[in-house]
C-alpha positions as CSV (number, residue, x, y, z in Angstrom):
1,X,19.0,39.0,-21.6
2,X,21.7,39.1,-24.2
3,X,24.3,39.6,-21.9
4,X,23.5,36.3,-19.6
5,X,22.7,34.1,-22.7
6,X,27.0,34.8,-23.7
7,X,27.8,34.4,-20.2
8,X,26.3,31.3,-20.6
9,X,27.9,30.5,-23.8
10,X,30.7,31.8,-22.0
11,X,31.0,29.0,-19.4
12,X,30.1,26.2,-21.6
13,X,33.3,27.0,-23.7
14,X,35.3,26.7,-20.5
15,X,33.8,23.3,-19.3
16,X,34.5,22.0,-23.0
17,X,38.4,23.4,-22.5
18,X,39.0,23.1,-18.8
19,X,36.6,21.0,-17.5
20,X,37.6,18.4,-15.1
21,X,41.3,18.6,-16.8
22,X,42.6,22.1,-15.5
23,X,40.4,22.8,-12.2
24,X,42.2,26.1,-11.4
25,X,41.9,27.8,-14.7
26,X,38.3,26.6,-14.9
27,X,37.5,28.5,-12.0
28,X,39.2,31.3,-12.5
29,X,37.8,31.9,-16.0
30,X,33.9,31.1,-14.5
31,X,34.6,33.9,-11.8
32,X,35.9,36.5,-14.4
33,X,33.1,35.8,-16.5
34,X,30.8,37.1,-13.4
35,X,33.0,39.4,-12.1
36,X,33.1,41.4,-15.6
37,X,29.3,41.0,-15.9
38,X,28.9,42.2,-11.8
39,X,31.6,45.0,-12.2
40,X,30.5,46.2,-16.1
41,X,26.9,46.5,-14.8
42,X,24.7,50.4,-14.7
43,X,24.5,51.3,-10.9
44,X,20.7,51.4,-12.4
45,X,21.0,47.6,-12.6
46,X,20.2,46.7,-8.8
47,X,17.6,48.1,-6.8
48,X,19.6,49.1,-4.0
49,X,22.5,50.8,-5.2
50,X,21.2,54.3,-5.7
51,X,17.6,53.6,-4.8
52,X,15.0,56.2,-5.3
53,X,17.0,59.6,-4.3
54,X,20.8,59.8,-4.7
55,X,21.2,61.4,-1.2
56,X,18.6,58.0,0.3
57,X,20.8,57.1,3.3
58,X,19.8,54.0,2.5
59,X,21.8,53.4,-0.7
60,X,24.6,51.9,-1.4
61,X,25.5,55.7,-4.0
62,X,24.4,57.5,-0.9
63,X,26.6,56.0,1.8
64,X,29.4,56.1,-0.5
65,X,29.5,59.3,-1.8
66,X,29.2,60.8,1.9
67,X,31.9,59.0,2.4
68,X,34.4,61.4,2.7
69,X,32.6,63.5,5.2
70,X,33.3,60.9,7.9
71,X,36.4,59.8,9.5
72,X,37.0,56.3,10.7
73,X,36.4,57.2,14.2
74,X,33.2,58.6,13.4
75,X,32.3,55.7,11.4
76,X,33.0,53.9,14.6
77,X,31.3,56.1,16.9
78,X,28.3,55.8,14.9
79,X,28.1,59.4,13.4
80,X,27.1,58.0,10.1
81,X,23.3,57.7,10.2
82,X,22.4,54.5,8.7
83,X,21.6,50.8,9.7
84,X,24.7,49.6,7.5
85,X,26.5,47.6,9.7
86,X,30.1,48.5,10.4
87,X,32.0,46.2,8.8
88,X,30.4,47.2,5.7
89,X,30.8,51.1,6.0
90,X,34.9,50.5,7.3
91,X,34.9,48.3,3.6
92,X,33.2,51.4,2.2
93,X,35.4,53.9,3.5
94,X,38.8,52.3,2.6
95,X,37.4,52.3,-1.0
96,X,36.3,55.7,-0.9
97,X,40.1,56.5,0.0
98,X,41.0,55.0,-3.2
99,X,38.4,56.2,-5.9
100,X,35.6,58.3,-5.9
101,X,33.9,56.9,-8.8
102,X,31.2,55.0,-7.5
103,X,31.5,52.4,-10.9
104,X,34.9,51.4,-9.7
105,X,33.1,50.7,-6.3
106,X,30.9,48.3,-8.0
107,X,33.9,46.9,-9.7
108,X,36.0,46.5,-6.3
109,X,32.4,44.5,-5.0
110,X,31.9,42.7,-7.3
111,X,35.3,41.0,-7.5
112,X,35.0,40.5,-3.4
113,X,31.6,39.2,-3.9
114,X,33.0,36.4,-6.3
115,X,36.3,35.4,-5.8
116,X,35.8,33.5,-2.4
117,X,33.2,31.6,-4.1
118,X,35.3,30.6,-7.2
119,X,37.7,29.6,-4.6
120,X,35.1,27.4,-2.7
121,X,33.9,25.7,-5.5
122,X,37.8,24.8,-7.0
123,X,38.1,23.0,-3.5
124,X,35.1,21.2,-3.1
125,X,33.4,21.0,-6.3
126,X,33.3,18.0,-8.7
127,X,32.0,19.9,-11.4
128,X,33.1,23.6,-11.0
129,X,31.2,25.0,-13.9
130,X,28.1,23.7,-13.1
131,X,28.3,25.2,-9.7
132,X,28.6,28.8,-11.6
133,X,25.6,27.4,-13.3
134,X,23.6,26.3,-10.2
135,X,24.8,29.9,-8.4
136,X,23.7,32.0,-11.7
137,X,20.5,30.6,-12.3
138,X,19.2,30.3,-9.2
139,X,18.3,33.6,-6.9
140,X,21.8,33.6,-5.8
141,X,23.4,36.1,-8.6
142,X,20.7,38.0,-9.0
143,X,20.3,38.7,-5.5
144,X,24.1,39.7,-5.5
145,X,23.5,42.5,-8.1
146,X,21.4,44.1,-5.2
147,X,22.1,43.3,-1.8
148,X,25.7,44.1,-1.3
149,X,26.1,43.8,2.3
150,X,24.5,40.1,2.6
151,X,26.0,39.2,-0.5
152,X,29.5,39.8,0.7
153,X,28.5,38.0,4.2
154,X,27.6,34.9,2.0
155,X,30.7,34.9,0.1
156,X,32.7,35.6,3.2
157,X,30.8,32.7,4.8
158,X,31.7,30.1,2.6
159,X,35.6,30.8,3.1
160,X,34.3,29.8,6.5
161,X,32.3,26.7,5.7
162,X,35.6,25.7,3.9
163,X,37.1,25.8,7.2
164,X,34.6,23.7,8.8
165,X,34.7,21.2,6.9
166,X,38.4,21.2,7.5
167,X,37.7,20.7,11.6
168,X,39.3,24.3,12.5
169,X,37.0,25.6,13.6
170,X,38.5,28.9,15.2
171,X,38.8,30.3,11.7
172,X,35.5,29.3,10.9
173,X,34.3,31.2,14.0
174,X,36.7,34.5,12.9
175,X,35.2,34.7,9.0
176,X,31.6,33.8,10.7
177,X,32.7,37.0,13.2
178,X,33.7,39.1,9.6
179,X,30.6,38.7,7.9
180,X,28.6,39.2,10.6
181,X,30.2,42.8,10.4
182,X,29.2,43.1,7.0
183,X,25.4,41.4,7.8
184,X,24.0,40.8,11.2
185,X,22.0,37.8,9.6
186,X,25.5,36.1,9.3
187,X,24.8,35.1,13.1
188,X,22.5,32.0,11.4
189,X,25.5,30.4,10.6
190,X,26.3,29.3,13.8
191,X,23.7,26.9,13.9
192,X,25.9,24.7,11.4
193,X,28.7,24.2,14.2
194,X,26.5,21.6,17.1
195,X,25.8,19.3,13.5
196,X,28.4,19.4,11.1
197,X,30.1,16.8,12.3
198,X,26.9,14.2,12.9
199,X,26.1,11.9,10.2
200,X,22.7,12.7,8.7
201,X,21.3,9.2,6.9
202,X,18.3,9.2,4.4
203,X,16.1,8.8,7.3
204,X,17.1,11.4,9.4
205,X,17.3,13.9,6.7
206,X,13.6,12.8,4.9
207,X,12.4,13.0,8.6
208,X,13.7,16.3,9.3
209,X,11.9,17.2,6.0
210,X,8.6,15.9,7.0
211,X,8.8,18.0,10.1
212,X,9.3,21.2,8.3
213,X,6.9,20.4,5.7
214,X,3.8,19.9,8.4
215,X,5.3,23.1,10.7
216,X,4.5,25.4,7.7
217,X,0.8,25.4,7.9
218,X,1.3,26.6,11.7
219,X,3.9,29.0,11.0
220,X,1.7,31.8,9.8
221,X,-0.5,31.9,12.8
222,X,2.8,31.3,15.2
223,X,4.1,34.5,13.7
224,X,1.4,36.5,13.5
225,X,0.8,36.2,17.3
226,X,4.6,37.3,17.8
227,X,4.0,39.9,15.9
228,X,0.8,41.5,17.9
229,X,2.4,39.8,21.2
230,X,6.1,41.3,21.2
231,X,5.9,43.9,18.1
232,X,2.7,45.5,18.2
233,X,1.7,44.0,15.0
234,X,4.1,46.2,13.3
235,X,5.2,43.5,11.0
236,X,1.6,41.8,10.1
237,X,1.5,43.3,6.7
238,X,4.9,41.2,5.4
239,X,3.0,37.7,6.5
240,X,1.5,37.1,3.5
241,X,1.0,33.4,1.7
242,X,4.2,32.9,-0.3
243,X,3.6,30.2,-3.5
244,X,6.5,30.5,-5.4
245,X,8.6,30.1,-2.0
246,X,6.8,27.2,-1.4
247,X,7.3,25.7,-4.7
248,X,11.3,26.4,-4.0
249,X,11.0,24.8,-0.8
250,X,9.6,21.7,-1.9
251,X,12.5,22.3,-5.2
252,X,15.3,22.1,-2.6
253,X,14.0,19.6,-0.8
254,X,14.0,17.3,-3.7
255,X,17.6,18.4,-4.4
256,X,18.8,17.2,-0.6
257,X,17.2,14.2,-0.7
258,X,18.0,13.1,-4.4
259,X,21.8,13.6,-3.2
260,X,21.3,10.3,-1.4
261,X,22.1,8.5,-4.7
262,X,25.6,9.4,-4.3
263,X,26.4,6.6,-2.1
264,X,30.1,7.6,-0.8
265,X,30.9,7.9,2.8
266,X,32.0,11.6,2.0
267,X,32.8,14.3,4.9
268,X,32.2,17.0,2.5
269,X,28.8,15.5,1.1
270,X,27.7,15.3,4.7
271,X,27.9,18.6,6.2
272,X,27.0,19.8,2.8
273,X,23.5,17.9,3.4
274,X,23.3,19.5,6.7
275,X,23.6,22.9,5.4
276,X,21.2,22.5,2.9
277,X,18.5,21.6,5.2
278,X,19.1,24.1,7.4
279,X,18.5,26.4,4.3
280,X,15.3,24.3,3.9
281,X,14.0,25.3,7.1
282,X,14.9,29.0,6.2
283,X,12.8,28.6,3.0
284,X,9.7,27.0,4.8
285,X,9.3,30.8,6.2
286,X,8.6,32.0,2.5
287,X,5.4,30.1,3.1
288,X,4.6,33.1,5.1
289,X,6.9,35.4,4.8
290,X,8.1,35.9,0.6
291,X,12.1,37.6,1.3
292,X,12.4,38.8,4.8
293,X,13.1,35.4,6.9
294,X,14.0,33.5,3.7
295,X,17.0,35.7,3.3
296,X,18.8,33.6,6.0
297,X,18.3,30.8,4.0
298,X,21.0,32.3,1.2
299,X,24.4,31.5,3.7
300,X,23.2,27.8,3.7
301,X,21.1,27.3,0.5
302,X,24.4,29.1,-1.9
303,X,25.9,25.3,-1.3
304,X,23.1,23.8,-3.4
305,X,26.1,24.9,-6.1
306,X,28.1,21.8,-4.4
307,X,25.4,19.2,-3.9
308,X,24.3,19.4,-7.6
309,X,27.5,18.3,-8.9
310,X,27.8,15.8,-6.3
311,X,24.7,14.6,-7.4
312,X,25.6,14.0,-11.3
313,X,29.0,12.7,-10.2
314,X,27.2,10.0,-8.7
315,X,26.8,8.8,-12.4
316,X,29.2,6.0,-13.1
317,X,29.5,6.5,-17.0
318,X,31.6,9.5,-18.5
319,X,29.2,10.0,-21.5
320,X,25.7,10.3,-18.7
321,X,27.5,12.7,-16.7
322,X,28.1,15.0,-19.3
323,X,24.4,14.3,-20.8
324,X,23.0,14.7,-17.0
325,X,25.4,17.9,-17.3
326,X,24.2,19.8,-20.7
327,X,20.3,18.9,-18.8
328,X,21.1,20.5,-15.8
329,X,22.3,23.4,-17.5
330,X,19.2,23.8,-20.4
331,X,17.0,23.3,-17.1
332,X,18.7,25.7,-15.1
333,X,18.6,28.3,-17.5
334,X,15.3,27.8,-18.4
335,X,14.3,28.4,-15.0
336,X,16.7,32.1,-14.6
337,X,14.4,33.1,-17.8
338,X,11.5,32.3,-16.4
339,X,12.2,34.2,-12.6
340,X,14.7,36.5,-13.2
341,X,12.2,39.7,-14.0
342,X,11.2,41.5,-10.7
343,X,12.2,44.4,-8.3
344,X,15.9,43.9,-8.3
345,X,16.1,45.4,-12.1
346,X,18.3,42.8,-13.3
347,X,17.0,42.7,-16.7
348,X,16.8,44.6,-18.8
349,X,20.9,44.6,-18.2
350,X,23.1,48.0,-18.8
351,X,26.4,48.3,-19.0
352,X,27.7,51.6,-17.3
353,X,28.2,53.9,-20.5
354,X,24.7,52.7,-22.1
355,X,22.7,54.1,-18.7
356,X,25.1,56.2,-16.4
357,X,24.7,58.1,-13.1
């Protein structure tokens, strides 16, 4: 925990030097705080990278140290025996051509994974450090220490939702088509586009909330008879009651609609509102489902970093801001320490040389 406490430290210093009077360097310094905890991380730090077996085709170590075996047409032609999607094993294989050390794979990630974020939130972002914040100490960076393919879809899919919100629409379609290639969930994103550009009023959006909030009771039994109807009751044994997915349901909720006291007519503010909800529909699954549905959620619910900030910026005196600030931060960190122990084996952290392949 040592290590995320000084990144924490770490990112207060910058909001005390940069913040809100040198944007760019503020967000570069946040991201290279991340990157250098991402990229100085054990491949044992992650449940997915080497899994239980080196050789596990399912592994991040395993697909890229059999690497080399393949050609690009194979990789194409599907010779590689995995359900890695393409994208993601043509991003492998270029980096296999450069190192073979799978630690400066993890490195090359985790700079990918971070730097079109840092880049989203120096655009949009009142308060750039306290999206880090928001994205640390939520699920969303410890999730990225595990699931590299979705993680690098998400990051990929806000350079698209940057887009978007800029009206062009064709090159939010081409970086929705990229991380698709790198995660087939990336397709969810495409229910943004018949919205964005509709204005979504308290009413609408505490309506829409409602409705999710009274589907979830029926969503078990809904799923469970799609399950014995369509796939032989294969997936039965994953519909179990999900609490704490509940309890972050109802958590985001609360987040969308306390963004209402930020009164300006803003484009951004409004599509970011619309793609939150649509993350708060994707959480409602984990009512029923605790990870597998909910993981669609992460392209939408990742702009939570945005609406926070947009939230405290809604405070008209410098000194509450920055009192609102410092709470949002204790809070937030309060809750990473409290949720961040579980299967993804973030903590106990190790760097590379202390716990090695």
């Amino acid at each position: 925990m040592t290590v995320f406490l000084l990144l924490a430290v770490y990112l207060l210093a910058v909001w005390v030097i940069y913040g809100g009077r040198n944007p760019k360097k503020e967000a570069i310094l946040c991201a290279a705080g991340f990157i250098l905890v991402l990229a100085l991380r054990s491949p044992y730090n992650g449940c997915d990278l080497v899994g239980g077996d080196y050789t596990l085709s399912n592994s991040y170590y395993g697909a890229f140290s059999r690497m080399p075996q393949y050609s690009f047409k194979e990789l194409i032609r599907g010779d590689f025996l995995t359900h890695f999607e393409i994208g993601f094993l043509l991003y492998t294989k270029i980096i296999s051509l450069l190192t073979s050390d799978f630690q400066w794979y993890i490195a090359i990630t985790s700079s990918i994974q971070i730097v079109p974020l840092a880049f989203f939130f120096y655009k949009f972002s009142p308060n750039i450090t306290l999206s880090f914040f928001v994205f640390g100490c939520l699920d969303f960076f410890s999730f990225y220490f595990s699931g590299l393919r979705q993680s690098l879809a998400i990051s990929i899919g806000t350079i698209g939702i940057y887009y978007l919100i800029n009206n062009k629409v064709r090159y939010y379609l081409l970086f929705i088509l990229v991380a698709f290639f790198f995660h087939v969930s990336a397709i969810f994103m495409l229910l943004l586009l018949p919205i964005y550009r509709l204005k979504i009023s308290f009413a609408k959006a505490i309506s829409f909330c409602l409705i999710i909030l009274f589907l979830i009771p029926i969503l078990r039994p809904l799923l469970l008879w799609i399950s014995k109807t369509f796939l032989g009751g294969s997936y039965e044994s994953y519909l179990q009651s999900g609490s704490s997915a509940l309890t972050m349901f109802l958590i985001y909720m609360f987040f969308l609609l306390f963004s209402y006291v930020n009164k300006t007519k803003d484009h951004v503010l409004n599509v970011l509102r619309w793609i939150v909800l649509i993350g708060v529909f994707f959480q409602s699954f984990g009512a029923v489902n605790n990870g597998a549905l909910t993981r669609g959620g992460y392209y939408f619910l990742i702009c939570l970093a945005l609406l926070l900030p947009f939230i405290l910026n809604a405070l008209g005196e410098k000194t509450e801001r920055q009192f609102a600030f410092l709470m949002s931060v204790f809070l937030l960190c309060i809750f990473f320490i409290l949720t961040v122990e579980g299967p993804r084996n973030v903590v106990p952290y190790y760097f590379f040389w202390e716990m090695p392949l």
